[in-house]
Residue, then its C-alpha position, 0 to 999 in steps of 0.5 A: x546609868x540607865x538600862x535599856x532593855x535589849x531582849x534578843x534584838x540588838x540596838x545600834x544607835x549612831x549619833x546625828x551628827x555624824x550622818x549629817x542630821x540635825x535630828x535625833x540619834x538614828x534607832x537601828x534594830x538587828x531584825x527590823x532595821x532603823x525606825x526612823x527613816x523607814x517603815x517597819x514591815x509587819x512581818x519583821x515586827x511580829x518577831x519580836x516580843x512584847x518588851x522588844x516592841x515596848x524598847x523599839x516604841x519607846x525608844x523612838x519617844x526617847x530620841x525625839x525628848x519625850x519625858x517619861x512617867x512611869x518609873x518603867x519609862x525613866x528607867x529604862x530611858x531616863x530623862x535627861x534633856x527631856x522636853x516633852x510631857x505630851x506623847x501627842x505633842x513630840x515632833x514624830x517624822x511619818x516614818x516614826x508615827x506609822x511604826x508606832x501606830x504599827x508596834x501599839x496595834x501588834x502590842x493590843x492585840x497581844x496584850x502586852 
């Protein structure tokens, strides 16, 4: 089973289906809410910690079939029913693209 690391935010993850979306499993978090139908606020992001942003990151990756690298990556998401090598070429919504944007400016900044 793989590992997902949680820090101090709780993940909540509903599958599509029941909402009556044929996307990926809905990535709802305690403090910054569901990243994948809105943006995250800024000051709700700066809460968390270098491993949350990194969790909330790449779990919007691992919903939409990105095929982790690093050992770190298939650890903690694996890569089961994987699809995509390229990071550029996994199908993100606006929402999703402007939270990663927003979490990799916070994660540079702080060198996480």
């Amino acid at each position: 089973m793989n590992r997902i690391a949680y820090g101090v935010i709780a993940l909540g993850i509903a599958g599509s289906a029941l909402a009556g979306d044929p996307g990926p499993a809905s990535l709802c978090y305690e403090i910054i809410g569901c990243v994948q139908d809105r943006k995250i606020s800024p000051d709700d992001a700066e809460k968390l910690g270098c491993e949350q942003l990194y969790t909330v990151r790449n779990g919007i990756y691992a919903s939409r079939g990105y095929c982790f690298k690093t050992g770190r990556g298939q650890e903690e998401f694996g890569n089961e029913g994987c699809t995509y090598t390229d990071q550029d070429q996994v199908p993100l919504n606006d929402y999703e693209r402007a939270n990663v944007r927003l979490i990799q400016s916070i994660e540079k900044r702080r060198g996480c």
